[in-house]
C-alpha positions as CSV (number, residue, x, y, z in Angstrom):
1,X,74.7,106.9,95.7
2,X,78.2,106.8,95.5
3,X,79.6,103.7,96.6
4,X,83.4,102.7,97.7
5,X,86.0,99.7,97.7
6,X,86.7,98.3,100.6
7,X,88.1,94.8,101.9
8,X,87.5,93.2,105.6
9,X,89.5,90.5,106.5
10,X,89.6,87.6,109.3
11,X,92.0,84.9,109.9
12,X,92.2,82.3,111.3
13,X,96.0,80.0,111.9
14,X,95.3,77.8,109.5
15,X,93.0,79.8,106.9
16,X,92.3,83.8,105.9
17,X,89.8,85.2,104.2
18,X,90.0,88.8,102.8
19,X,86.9,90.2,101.2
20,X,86.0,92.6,99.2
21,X,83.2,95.0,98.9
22,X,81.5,97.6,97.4
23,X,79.8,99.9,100.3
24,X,78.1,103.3,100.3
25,X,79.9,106.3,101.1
26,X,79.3,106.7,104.8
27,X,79.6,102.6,105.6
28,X,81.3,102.4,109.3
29,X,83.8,99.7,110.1
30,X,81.1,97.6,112.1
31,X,78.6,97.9,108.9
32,X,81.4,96.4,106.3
33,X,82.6,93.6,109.1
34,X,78.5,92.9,109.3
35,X,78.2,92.8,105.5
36,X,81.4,90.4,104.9
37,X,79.5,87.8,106.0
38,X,82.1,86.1,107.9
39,X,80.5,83.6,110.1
40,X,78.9,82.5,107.0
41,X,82.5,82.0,105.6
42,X,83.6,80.3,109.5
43,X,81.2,78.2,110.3
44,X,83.4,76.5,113.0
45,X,83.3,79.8,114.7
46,X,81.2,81.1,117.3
47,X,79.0,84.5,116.7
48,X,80.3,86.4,119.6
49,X,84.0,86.2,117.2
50,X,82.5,88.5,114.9
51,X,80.4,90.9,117.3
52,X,82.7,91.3,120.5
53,X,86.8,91.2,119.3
54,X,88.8,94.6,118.4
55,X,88.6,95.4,114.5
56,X,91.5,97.8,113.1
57,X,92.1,99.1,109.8
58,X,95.8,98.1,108.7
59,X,96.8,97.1,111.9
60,X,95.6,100.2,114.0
61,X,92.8,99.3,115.9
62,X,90.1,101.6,116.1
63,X,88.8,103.0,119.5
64,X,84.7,102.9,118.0
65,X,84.1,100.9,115.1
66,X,80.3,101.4,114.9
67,X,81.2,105.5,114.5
68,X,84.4,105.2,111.7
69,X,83.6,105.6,108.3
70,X,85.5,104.0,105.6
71,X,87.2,105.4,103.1
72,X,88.1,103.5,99.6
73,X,90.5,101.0,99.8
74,X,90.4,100.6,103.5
75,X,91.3,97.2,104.9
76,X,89.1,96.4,107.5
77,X,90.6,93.6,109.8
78,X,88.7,91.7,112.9
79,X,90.8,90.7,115.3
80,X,90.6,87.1,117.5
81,X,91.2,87.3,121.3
82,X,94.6,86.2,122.3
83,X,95.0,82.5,123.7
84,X,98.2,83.0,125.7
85,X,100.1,86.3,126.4
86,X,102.8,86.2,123.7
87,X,105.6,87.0,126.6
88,X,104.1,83.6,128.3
89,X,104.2,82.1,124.6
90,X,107.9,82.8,124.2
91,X,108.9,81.7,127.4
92,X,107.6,78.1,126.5
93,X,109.2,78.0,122.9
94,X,112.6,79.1,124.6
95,X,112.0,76.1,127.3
96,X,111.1,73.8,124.6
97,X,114.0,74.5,122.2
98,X,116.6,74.2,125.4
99,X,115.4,70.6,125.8
């Protein structure tokens, strides 16, 4: 079976991990996130991370994960819910820095 080169990556603000994988042809975004093994990789980080947050391939998030096949050389990239709006967040840096 032919198989292809892919990466899936997750970050966190103080660490990353990008990993790379060798998948068979037809391997859907959800499949390669599942077979990085990331909470394996996070332990500090809870399970729902990995199964409920928006995952993109080079920045574009994709509208159904579990349907997109992969093609070689994809970057595959889970992304973590947002802690503050970032219009909320620059509005307190701009405070701060007036002090």
């Amino acid at each position: 079976m032919a198989e292809i080169a892919v990466e899936v990556a997750f970050a966190l603000p103080e660490c990353q991990h990008v990993v790379a994988l060798r998948v068979p042809l037809g391997t859907t975004a959800s499949e390669a996130v599942a077979l990085a093994d990331l909470a394996g990789r996070f332990p500090d980080v809870s399970l729902e991370a990995f199964r409920g947050n928006d995952v993109g391939i080079f920045g574009k998030r994709l509208r159904e994960p579990s349907s997109h096949c992969l093609r070689a050389g994809d970057r595959v990239e889970l992304y973590r819910s947002l802690i503050m709006d970032p219009k909320a967040a620059r509005l307190v840096r701009a405070a701060a820095e007036k002090r």
